[in-house]
C-alpha positions in Angstrom: 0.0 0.0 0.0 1.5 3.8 -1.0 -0.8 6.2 1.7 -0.8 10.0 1.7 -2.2 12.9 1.9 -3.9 15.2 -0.6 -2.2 18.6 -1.7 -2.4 21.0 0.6 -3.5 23.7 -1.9 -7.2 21.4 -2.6 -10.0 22.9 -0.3 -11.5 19.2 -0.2 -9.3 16.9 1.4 -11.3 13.8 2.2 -8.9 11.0 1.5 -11.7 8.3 2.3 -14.5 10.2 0.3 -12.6 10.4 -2.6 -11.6 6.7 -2.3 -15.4 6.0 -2.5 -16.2 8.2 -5.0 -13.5 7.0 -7.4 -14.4 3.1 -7.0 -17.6 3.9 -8.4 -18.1 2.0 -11.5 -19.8 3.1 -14.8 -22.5 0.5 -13.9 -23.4 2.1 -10.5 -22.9 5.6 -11.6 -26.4 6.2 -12.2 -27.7 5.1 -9.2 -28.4 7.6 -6.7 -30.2 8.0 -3.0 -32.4 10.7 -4.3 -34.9 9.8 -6.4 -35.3 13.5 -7.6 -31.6 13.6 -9.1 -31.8 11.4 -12.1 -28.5 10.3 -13.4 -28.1 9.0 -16.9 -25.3 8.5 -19.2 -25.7 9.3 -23.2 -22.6 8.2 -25.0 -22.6 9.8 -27.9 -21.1 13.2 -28.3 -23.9 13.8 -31.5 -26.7 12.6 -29.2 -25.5 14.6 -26.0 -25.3 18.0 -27.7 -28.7 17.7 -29.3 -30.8 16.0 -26.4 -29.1 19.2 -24.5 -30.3 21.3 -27.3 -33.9 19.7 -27.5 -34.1 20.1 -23.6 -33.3 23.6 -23.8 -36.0 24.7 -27.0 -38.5 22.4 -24.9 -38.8 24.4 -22.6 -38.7 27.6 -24.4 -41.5 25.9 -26.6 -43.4 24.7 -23.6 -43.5 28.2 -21.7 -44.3 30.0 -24.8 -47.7 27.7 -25.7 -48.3 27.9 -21.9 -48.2 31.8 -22.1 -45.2 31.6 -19.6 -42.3 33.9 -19.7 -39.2 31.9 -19.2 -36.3 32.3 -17.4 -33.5 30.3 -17.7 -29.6 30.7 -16.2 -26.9 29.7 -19.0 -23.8 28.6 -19.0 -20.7 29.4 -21.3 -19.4 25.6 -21.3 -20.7 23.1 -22.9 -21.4 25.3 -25.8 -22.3 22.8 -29.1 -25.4 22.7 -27.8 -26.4 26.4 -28.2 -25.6 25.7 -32.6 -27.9 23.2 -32.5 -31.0 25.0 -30.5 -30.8 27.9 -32.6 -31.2 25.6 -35.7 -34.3 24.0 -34.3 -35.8 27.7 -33.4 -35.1 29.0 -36.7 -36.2 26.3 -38.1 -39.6 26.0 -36.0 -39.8 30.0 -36.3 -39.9 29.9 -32.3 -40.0 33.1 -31.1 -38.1 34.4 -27.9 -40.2 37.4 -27.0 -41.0 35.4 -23.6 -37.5 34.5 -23.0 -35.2 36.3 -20.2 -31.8 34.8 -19.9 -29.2 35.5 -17.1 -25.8 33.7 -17.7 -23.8 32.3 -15.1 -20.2 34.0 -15.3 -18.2 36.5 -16.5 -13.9 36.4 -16.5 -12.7 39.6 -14.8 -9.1 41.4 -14.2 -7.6 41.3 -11.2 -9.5 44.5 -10.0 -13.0 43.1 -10.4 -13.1 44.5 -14.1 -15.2 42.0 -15.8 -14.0 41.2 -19.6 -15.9 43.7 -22.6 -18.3 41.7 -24.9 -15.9 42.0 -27.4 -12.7 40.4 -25.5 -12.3 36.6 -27.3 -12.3 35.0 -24.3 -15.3 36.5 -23.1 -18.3 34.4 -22.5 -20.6 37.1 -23.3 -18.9 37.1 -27.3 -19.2 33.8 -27.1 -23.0 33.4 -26.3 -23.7 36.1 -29.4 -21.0 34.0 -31.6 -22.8 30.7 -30.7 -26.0 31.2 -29.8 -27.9 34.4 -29.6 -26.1 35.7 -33.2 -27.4 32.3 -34.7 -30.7 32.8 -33.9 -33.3 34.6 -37.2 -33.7 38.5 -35.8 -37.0 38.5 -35.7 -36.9 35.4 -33.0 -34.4 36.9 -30.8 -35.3 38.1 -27.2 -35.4 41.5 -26.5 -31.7 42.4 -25.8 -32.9 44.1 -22.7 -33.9 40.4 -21.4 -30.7 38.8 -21.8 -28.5 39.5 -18.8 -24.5 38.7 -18.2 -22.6 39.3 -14.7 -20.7 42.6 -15.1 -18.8 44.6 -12.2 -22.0 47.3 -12.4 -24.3 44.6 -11.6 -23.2 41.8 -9.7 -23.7 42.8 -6.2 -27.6 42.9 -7.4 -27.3 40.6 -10.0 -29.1 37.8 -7.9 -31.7 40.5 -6.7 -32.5 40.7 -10.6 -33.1 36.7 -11.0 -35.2 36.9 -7.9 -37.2 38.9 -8.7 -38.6 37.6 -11.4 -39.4 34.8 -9.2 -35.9 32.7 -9.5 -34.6 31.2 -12.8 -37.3 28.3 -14.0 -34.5 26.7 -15.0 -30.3 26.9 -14.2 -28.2 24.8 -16.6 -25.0 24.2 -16.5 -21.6 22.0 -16.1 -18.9 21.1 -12.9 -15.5 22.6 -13.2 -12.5 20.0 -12.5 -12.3 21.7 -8.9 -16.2 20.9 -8.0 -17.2 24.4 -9.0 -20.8 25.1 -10.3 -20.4 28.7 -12.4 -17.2 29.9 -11.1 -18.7 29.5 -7.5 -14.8 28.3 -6.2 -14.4 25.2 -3.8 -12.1 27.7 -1.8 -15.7 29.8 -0.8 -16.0 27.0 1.3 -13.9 28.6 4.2 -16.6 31.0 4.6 -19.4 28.8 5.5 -18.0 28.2 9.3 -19.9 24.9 8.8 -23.2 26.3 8.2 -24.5 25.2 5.1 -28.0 26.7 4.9 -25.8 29.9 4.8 -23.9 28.7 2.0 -27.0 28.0 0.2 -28.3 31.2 0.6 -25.0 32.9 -0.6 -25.7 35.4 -3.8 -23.8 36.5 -6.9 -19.8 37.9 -6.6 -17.1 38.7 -8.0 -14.5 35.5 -7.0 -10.6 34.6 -7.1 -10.6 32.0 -9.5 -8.7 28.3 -7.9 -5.5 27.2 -9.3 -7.2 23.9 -10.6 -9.7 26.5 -12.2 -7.0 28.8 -14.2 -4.8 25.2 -15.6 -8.7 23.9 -16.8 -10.0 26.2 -18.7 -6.3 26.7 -20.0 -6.7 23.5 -21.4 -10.0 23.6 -23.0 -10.4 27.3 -23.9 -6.8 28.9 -24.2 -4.8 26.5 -26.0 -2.9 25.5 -23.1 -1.6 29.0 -22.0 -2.6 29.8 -18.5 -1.1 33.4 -18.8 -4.1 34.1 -20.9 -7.1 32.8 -18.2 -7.7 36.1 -16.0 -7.3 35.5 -12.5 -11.2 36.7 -11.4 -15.1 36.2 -12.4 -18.3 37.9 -11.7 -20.5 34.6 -10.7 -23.4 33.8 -9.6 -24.2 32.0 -6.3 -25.7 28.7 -4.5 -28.6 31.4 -3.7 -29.4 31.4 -7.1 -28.7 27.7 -8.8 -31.0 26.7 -5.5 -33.6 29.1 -5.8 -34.1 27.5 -9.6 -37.4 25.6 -9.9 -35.3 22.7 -11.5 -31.5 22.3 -12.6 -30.0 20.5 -15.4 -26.1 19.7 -15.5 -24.4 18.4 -18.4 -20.9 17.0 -18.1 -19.0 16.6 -21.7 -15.2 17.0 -20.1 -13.7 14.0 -22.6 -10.2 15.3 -24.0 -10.6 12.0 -26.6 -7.7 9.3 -27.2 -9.9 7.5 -24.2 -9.1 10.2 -21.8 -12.1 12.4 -19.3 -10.8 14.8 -17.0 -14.1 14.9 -15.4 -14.5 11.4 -14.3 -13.6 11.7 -10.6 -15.2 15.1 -10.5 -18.3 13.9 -11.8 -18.4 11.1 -9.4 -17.5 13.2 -6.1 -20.2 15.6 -6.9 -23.2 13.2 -7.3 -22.1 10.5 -4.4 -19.7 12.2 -2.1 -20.7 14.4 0.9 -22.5 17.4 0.8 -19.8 20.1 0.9 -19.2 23.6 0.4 -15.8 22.1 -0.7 -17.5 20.3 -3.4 -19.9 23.0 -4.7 -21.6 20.9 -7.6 -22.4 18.3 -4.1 -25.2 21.0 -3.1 -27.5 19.8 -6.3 -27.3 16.1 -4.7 -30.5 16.6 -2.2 -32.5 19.2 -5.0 -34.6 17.9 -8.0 -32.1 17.8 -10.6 -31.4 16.3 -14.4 -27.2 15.5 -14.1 -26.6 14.0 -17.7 -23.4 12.3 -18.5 -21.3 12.0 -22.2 -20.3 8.5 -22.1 -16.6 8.8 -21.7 -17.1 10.9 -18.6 -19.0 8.0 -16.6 -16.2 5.4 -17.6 -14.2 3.8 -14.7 -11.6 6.3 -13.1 -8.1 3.9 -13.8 -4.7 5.1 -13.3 -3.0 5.1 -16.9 0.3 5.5 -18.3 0.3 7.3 -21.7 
C-alpha cells in the first residue's frame, strides 16, 4: 500500500471520500439516494449535444404555448449545444419574445473588471458568436432580457433573478475543482460549517482556484494559463437553488480515451454534501445530471 495525503492547496481533502467516489463503477454511476436527481449517461457526443439542445428549446416551446415567460440561467461551457438550438428555433420560427436569460459567469481582471463583450475569451462574445447571433432576428429576445454578470451589476445581479421569481431553470456544467459557475471550492472557508448559509449565498465577483485557471487553460486557451484572467463575476448557490429545476451536463472528454471529469463527476453526485465540493449541493434538490459517455467510464490510473 502507498498512503498519503492530498495537496495542501485542494479545499476538499477527504482521503476516504474520494476513495469511495472514485471506486464507483460506470455501472453504479447512475444510481443515486435521491430519487429527484436522475443520473443518466448518453454516450454519444452527437446525441448529448442535441438531447441538451432539444431540452433547452422544450422548454422555451413549452413556456411560450403555456403563455409563460421563461427564465432560464446559461452557462458558457458546454457550448455545441447552443448551434444546435438555434437551428431548431429558426427552423420551427420559435419566437423568444417570452424569454429572459441571465448567464452564469463572466472572467474579470484582477481588480474586479469584468472582460468587454468584445474580448475573445469573453463568455458574453461567445453566447452572441454561438447562440444568440445564430438565432433569425425576428426570433431573438429583446436584448434588454438577456442578462451577463458585469462589475456594475453583480452585487444585485441575484436581486435581478429573484425577482422575477428565481430562474425556471439553471443549466449548467462542474468545473475539474467541483465548482458550479465559477462558485470556487475555496468559498467553502466562509461557510464556518453552516451550510444553509452557503446555500443562501448570492452572486460575486471570486478569485478563480488554481485547478480552475490550468482547466479552462486546457480547454479554452490553448494551453496557455497566462491568458485565463485570474477573477469572475458569478453567480451563487442562492441562485442555482432558488431555480425551480436544474439541469447539468458533463461533456469533459479530452478524446484518445481520456475524461478529466470522471472523478469530479463522481464526487459531486455520491460524495458528501460540501461547500468544498460546490456541484455536491444539487445532490439533495430535484435535478437532471446528464453524462457523455466517456465521462461516466471507470476512473483507472493510466500511463500514456
Amino acid at each position: 500500500m502507498f498512503t498519503y495525503d492530498l495537496s495542501s492547496f485542494l479545499p476538499f481533502r477527504d482521503t476516504a471520500a474520494c476513495a469511495q467516489a472514485r471506486a464507483i463503477t460506470r455501472a453504479d454511476i447512475t444510481t443515486h439516494p435521491n430519487p429527484d436527481f436522475h443520473i443518466r449517461v448518453i454516450q454519444e457526443r452527437t446525441s448529448f449535444y442535441e438531447a441538451f439542445a432539444e431540452d433547452l428549446v422544450g422548454r422555451i416551446r413549452d413556456a411560450r404555448e403555456n403563455g409563460d415567460q421563461f427564465v432560464a440561467i446559461l452557462p458558457c461551457g458546454p457550448m455545441p449545444q447552443y448551434e444546435i438550438a438555434a437551428r431548431l428555433i429558426n427552423a420551427e420560427r420559435l419566437r423568444m419574445d417570452h424569454v429572459i436569460t441571465f448567464n452564469m459567469d463572466e472572467y474579470a481582471d484582477q481588480d474586479g473588471n469584468t472582460a468587454p463583450a468584445g474580448w475573445p475569451g469573453s463568455f458574453h462574445k461567445a453566447m452572441n458568436d454561438r447562440f444568440f447571433g445564430l438565432i433569425d432576428s425576428d426570433l431573438r429576445p429583446d436584448p434588454a432580457n438577456v442578462h451577463f454578470p458585469t462589475t456594475e451589476n453583480i452585487a444585485h445581479y441575484s436581486d435581478q433573478i429573484a425577482d422575477l421569481g428565481g430562474a425556471d431553470v439553471c443549466y449548467g456544467g462542474i468545473g475539474w475543482s467541483g465548482h458550479i459557475a465559477f462558485w470556487e471550492p475555496q468559498l467553502g472557508a466562509e461557510a464556518n460549517g453552516d451550510l444553509d448559509a452557503y446555500r443562501r449565498l448570492p452572486s460575486r465577483l471570486v478569485e478563480l482556484h488554481p485547478m480552475t485557471i490550468m482547466q479552462n487553460a486546457l480547454h479554452s486557451f490553448g494551453g496557455d494559463w497566462s491568458w485565463v484572467p485570474p477573477k469572475a463575476a458569478t453567480i451563487g448557490p442562492r441562485d442555482i437553488l432558488g431555480a425551480k429545476h436544474r439541469s447539468f451536463w458533463l461533456d469533459g472528454d479530452l478524446g484518445g480515451g481520456i475524461s478529466w471529469q470522471r472523478f469530479i463527476a463522481r464526487l459531486v453526485a455520491h460524495g458528501p454534501v460540501t461547500p468544498y465540493v460546490p456541484g455536491s449541493l444539487l445532490q439533495p434538490t430535484r435535478a437532471d445530471y446528464t453524462l457523455l459517455g466517456n465521462v461516466a467510464d471507470n476512473v483507472l490510473i493510466t500511463m500514456a
